[in-house]
RODO-2510 file (C-alpha; in nm, 4 decimals, decimal comma):
residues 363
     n   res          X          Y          Z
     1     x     2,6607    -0,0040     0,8387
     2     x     2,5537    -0,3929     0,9375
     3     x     2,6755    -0,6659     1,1635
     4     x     2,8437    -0,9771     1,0365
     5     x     2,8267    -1,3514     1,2519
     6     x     2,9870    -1,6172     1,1291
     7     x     2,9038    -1,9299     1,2245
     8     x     3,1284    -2,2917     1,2109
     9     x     3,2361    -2,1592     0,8462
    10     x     3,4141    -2,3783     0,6509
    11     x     3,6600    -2,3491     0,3019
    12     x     3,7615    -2,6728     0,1507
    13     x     4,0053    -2,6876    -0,1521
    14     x     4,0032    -2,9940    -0,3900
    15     x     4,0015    -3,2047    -0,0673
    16     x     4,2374    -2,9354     0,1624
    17     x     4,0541    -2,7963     0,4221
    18     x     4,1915    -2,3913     0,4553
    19     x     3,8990    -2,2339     0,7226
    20     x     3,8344    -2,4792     0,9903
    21     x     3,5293    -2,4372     1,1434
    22     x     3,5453    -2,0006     1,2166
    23     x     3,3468    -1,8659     1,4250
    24     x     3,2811    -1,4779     1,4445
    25     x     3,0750    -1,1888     1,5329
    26     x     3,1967    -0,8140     1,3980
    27     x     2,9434    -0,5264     1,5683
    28     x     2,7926    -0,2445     1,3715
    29     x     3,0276     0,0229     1,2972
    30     x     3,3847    -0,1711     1,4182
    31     x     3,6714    -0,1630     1,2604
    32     x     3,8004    -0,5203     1,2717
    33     x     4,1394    -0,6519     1,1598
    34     x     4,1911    -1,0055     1,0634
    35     x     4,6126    -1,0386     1,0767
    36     x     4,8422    -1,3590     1,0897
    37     x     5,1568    -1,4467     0,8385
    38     x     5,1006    -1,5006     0,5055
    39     x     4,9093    -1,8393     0,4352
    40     x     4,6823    -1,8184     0,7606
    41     x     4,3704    -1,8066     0,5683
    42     x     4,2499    -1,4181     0,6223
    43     x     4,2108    -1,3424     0,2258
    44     x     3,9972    -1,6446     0,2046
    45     x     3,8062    -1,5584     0,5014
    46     x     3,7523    -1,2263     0,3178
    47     x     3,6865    -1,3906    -0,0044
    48     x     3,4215    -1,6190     0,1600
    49     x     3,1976    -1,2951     0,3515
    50     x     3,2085    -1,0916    -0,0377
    51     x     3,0794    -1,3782    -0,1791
    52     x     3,4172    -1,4191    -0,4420
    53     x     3,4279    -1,8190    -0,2950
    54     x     3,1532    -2,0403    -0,1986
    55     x     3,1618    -2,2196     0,1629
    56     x     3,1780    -2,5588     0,2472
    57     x     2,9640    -2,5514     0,5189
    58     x     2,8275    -2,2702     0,7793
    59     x     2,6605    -1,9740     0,7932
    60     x     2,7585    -1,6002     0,7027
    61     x     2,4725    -1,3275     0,8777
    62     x     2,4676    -1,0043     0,7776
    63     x     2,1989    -0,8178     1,0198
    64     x     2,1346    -1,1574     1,1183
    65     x     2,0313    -1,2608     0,7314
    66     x     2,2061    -1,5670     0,6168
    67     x     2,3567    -1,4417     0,2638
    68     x     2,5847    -1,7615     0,1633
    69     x     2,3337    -1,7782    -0,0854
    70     x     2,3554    -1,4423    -0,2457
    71     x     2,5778    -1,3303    -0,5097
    72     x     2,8949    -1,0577    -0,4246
    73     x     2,6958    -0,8055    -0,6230
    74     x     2,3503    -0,9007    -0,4310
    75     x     2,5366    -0,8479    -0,0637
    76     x     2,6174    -0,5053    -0,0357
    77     x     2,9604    -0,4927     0,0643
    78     x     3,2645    -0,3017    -0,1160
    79     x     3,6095    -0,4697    -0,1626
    80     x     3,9316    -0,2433    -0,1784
    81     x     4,1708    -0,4797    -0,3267
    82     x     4,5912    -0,4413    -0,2840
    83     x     4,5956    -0,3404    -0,6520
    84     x     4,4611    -0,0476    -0,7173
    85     x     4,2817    -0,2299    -1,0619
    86     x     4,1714     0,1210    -1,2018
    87     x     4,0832     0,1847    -1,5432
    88     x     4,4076     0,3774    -1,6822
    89     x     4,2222     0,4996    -1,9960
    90     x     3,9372     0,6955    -1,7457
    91     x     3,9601     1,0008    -1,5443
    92     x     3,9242     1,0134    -1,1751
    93     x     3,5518     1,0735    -1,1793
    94     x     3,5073     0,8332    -1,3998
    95     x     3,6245     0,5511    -1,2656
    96     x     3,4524     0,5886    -0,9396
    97     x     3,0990     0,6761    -1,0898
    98     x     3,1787     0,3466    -1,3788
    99     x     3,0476     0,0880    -1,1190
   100     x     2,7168     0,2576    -1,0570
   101     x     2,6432     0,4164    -1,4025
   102     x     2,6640     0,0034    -1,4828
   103     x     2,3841    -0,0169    -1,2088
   104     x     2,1629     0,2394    -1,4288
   105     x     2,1129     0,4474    -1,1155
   106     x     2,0318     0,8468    -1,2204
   107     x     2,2941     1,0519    -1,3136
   108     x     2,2319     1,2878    -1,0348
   109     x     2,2624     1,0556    -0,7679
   110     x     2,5748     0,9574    -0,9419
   111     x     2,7029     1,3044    -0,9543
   112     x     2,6262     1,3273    -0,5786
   113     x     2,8024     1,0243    -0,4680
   114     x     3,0972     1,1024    -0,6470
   115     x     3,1545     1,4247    -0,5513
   116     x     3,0334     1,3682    -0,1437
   117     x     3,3461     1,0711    -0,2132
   118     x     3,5444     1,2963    -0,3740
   119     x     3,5418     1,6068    -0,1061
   120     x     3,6173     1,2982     0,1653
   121     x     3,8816     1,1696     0,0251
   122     x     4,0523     1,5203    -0,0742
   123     x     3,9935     1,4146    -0,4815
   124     x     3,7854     1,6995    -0,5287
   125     x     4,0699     1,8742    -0,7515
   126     x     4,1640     1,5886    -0,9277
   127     x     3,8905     1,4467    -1,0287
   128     x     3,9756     1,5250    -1,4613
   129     x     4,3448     1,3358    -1,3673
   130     x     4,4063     0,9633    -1,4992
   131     x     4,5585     0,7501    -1,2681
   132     x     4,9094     0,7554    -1,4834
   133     x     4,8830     1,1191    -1,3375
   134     x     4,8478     1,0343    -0,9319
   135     x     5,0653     0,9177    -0,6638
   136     x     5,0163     0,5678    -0,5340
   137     x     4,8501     0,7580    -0,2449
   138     x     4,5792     0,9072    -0,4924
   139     x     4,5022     0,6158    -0,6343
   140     x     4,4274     0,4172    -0,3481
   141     x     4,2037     0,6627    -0,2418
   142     x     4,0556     0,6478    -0,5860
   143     x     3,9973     0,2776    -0,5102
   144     x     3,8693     0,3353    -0,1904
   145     x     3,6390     0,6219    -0,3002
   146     x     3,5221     0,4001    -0,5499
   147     x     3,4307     0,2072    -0,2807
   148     x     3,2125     0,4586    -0,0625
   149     x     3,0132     0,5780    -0,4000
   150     x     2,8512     0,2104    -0,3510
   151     x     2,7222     0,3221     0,0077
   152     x     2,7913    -0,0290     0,1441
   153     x     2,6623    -0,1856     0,4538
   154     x     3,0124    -0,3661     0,4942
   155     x     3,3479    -0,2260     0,3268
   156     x     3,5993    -0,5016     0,2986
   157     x     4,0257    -0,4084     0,2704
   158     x     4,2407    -0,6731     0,1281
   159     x     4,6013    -0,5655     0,2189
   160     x     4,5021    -0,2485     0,0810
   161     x     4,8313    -0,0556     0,1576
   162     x     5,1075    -0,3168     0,0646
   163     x     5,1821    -0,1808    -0,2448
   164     x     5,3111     0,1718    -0,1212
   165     x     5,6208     0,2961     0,0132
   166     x     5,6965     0,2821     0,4409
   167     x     5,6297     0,6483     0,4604
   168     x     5,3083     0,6697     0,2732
   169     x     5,1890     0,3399     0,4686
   170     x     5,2282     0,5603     0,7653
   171     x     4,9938     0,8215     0,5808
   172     x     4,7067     0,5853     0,4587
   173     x     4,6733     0,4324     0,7767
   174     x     4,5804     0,7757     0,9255
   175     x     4,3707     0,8226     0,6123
   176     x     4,1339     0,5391     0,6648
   177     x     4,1593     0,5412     1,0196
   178     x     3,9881     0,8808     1,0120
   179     x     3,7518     0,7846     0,7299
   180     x     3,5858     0,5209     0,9231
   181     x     3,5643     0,7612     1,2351
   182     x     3,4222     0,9962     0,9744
   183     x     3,1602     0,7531     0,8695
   184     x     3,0878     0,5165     1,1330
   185     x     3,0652     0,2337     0,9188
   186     x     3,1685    -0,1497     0,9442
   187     x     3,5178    -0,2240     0,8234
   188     x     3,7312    -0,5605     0,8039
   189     x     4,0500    -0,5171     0,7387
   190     x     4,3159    -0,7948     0,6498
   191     x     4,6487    -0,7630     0,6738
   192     x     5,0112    -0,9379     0,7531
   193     x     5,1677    -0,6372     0,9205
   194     x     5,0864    -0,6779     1,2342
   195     x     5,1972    -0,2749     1,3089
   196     x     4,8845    -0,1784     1,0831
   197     x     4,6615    -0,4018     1,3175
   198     x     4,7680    -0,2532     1,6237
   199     x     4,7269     0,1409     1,4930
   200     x     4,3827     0,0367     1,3332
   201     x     4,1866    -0,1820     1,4965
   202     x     3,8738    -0,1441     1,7673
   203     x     3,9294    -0,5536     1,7441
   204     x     4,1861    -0,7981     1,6205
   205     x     4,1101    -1,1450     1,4631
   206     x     4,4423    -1,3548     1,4780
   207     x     4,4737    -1,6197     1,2265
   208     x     4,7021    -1,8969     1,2014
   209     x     4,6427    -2,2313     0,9354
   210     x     4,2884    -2,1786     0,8933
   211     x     4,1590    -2,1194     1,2607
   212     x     4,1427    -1,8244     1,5072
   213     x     4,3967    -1,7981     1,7813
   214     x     4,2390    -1,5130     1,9567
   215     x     4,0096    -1,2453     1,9331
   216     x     4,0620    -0,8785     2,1302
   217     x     4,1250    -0,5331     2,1394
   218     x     4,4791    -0,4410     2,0169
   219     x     4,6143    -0,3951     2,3665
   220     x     4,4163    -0,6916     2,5175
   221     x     4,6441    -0,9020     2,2834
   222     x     4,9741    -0,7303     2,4107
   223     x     4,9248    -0,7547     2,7342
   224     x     4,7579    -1,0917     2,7363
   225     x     4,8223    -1,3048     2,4832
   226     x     4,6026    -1,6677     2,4596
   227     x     4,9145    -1,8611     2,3601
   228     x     5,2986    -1,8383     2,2667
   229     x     5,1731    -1,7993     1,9102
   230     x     4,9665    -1,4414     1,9426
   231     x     5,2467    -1,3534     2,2084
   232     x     5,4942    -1,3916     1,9425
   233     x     5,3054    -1,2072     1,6609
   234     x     5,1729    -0,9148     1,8293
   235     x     5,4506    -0,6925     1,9175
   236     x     5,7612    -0,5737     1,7469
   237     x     6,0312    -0,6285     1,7742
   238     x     5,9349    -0,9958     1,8563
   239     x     5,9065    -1,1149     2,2121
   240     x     6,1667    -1,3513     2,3364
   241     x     6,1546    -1,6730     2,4335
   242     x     6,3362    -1,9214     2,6475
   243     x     6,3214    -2,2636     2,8379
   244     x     6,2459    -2,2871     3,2214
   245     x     6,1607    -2,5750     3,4879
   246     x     5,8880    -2,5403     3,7789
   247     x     6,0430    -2,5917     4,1009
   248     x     5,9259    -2,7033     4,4141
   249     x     5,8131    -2,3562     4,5398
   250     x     5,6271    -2,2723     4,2485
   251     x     5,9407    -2,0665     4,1312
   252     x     6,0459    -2,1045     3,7850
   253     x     6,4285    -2,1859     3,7219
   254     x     6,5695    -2,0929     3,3570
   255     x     6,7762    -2,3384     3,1617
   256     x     7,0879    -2,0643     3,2191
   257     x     7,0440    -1,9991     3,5390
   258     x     6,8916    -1,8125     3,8100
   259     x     6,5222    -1,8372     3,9308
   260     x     6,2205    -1,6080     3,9497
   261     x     5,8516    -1,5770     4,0875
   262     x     5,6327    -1,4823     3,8008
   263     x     5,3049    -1,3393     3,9304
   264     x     4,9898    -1,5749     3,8129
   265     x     5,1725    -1,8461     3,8078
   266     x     5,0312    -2,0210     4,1221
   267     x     4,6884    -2,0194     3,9970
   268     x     4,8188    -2,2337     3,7139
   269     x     4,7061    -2,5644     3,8974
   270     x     4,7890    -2,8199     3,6121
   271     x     5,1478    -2,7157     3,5961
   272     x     5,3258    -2,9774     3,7813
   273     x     5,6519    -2,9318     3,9613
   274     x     5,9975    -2,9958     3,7607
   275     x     5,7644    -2,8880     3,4164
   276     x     5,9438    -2,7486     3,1421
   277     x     5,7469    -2,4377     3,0196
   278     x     5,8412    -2,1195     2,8121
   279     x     5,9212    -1,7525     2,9467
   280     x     5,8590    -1,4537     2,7556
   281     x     5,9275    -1,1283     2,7978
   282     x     5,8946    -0,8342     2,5393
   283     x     6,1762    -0,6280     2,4067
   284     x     6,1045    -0,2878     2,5563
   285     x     6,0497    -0,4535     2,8933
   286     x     6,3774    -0,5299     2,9443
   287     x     6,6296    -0,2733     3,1290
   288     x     7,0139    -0,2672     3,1820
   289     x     6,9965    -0,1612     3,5479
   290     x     6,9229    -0,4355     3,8154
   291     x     6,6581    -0,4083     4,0456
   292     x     6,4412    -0,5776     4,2545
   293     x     6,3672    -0,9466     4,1867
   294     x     6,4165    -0,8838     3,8211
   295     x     6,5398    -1,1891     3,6433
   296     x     6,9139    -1,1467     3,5214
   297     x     6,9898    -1,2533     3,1480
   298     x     7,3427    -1,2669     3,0238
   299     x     7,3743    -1,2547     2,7025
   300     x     7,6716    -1,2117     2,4418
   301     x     7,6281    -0,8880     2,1928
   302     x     7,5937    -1,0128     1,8209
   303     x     7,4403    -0,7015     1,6703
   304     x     7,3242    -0,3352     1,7488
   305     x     7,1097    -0,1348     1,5743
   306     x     7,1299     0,2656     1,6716
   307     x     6,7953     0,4378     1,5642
   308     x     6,8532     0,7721     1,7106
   309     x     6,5903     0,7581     1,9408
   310     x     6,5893     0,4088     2,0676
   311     x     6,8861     0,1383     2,0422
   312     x     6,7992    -0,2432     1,9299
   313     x     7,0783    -0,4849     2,0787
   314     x     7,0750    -0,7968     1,9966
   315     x     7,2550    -1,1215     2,2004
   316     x     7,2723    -1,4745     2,2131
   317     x     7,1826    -1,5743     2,5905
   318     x     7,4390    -1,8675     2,7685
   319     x     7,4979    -2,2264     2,5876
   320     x     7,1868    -2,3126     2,3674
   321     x     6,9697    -2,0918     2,5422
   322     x     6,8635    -1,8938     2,2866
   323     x     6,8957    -1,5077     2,1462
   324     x     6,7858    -1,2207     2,3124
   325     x     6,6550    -0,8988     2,1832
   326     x     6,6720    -0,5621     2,4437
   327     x     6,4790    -0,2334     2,3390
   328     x     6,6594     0,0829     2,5184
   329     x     6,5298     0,4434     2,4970
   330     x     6,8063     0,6894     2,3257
   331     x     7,1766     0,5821     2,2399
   332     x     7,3863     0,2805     2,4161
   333     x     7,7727     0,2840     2,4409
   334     x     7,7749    -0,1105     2,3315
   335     x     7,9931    -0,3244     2,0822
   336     x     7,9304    -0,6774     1,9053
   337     x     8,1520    -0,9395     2,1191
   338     x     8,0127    -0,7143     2,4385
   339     x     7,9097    -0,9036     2,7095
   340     x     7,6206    -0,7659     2,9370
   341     x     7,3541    -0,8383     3,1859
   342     x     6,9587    -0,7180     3,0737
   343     x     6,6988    -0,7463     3,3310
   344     x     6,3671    -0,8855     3,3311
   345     x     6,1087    -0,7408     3,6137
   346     x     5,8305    -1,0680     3,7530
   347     x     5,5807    -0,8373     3,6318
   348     x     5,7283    -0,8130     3,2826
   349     x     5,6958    -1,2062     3,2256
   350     x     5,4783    -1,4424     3,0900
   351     x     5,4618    -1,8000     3,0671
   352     x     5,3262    -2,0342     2,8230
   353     x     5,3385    -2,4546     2,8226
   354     x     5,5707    -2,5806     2,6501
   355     x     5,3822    -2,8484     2,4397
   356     x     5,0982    -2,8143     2,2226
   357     x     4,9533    -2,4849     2,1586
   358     x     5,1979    -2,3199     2,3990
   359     x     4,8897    -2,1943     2,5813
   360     x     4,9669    -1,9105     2,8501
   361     x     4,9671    -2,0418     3,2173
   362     x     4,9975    -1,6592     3,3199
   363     x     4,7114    -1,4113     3,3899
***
């Protein structure tokens, strides 16, 4: 396993700049997670530390050794791509030992990477099988067993799991989450679920157009997001948003109605008095019983979505307000065209400015 820094790294395009300036430093042995929507950059990123695209500018380290230099095949990493790209006319074995019988190592050591691989990654019995003859389960563990024969010092994922079906999504994240445990070694990880960054990571790289939004454990991002951006990304079903006004006492006043005391707020200095700024508040934080100084929100029932063991409701708040999603544990009794009151504890809220990156004014 290695380190990777990178330092001020930089991707231009026939004249488009795509990485802007990145800066980044992924510890031996971390599983890292680079996640944003799709066009944010993170396959390029990728692309740039294997050495598939050349950078404009700055440095990639690996154990501190500047590699921009080096050739993909001179750098020591493994890439498991979202196709599968296996050989269909070769067995199992055969296409993980292909890469290194090209490298002229010993067929011994061949053997013994293979089958070490192969016991891993539960192949062991399938090893005479071509990949017509293996779930799409199989054969990305194929591709990611062809992967570990290289003994890399960095394994790369690009959206490994995007080709396979919700339930065996569930199943492959367990599977590699467990291999690196299993092996201790240096993963990076990119992905647009956002679900699969959360369940994964030690640390999450958020990406948006090119630059990094924020960097933290999966939790550190939930609970404190940087800006409305990473609030809005991390977390699912989506947090909601709405418009309020500073008053006088510090107290923030939605655009429906009401007024609340979020705490952190007074430390926010620069936020002057009668400033519009954005609340948030997640889905699942929301309750249908008052209580407290929790923050009433009216809203008008547009959808509901009964999932056995939790209910999604769905609601368009008062005027232009916005909508409004509530998480509740279990079954509801509620109707579209129902009106009702959801509650939002000063705890449960965070604010972010209102203009340019809709940085968080909350601690």
């Amino acid at each position: 396993m290695a380190s990777l820094e990178l330092k001020q790294l930089v991707k231009d395009f026939e004249g488009t700049r795509v990485i802007h300036g990145v800066d980044l430093q992924v510890a031996h042995g971390e599983f890292t997670v680079f996640v944003g929507p799709s066009g944010c950059g993170k396959s390029t990123l990728l692309r740039l530390i294997c050495g598939l695209e050349d950078a404009t500018s700055g440095d990639i380290l690996i154990d501190g050794q500047r590699v921009n230099h080096l050739r993909a095949a001179d750098r020591e990493l493994a890439m498991v791509f979202q196709s599968y790209a296996l050989y269909p006319h070769m067995t199992v074995h055969q296409n993980m030992a292909f890469g290194l019988e090209n490298l002229g190592m010993p067929k011994g050591e061949v053997q013994r990477r293979v089958m070490d691989a192969a016991v891993l990654l539960r192949l062991d019995g399938l090893l005479q099988r071509k990949p017509t003859q293996l779930s799409g389960g199989q054969r990305q563990r194929v591709a990611i067993g062809r992967a570990i024969v290289r003994e890399p010092r960095i394994f790369l994922f690009d959206e490994p799991l995007s080709n396979l079906d919700a339930e065996l999504r569930v199943s492959m994240r367990g599977e590699i989450s467990a291999l690196h445990r299993r092996l201790g070694a240096t993963m990076i990880y990119v992905t647009h679920d956002q679900v699969e960054a959360m369940t994964m990571a030690d640390k999450i790289v958020v990406l948006r157009a090119g630059r990094i939004e924020q960097v933290g454990s999966p939790l550190a991002l939930y609970n404190k997001p940087a800006n409305r951006f990473v609030a809005g990304f991390i977390g699912s079903p989506q947090m909601n948003f709405f418009d309020a006004d500073v008053g006088a006492d510090r107290r923030l006043w939605p655009v429906f109605g009401g007024s609340i005391s979020v705490p952190g707020l007074a430390g926010a200095g620069t936020v002057a008095n009668g400033t519009r700024v954005v609340l948030g508040v997640r889905p699942e934080h929301l309750r249908l019983e008052p209580g407290g100084d929790a923050l009433a929100l009216p809203m008008t029932v547009t959808q509901v979505e009964q999932l056995g063991g939790l209910s999604l409701i769905y609601g368009n708040l008062p005027g232009d307000a916005g909508r409004l999603t509530l998480q509740c544990g279990g079954q509801v009794s509620v109707r579209v065209g129902d009106t009702l009151t959801a509650h939002a504890p000063p705890e449960a809220l965070r604010v972010f400015r209102q203009d340019g990156d809709g940085e968080a004014l909350t601690s």
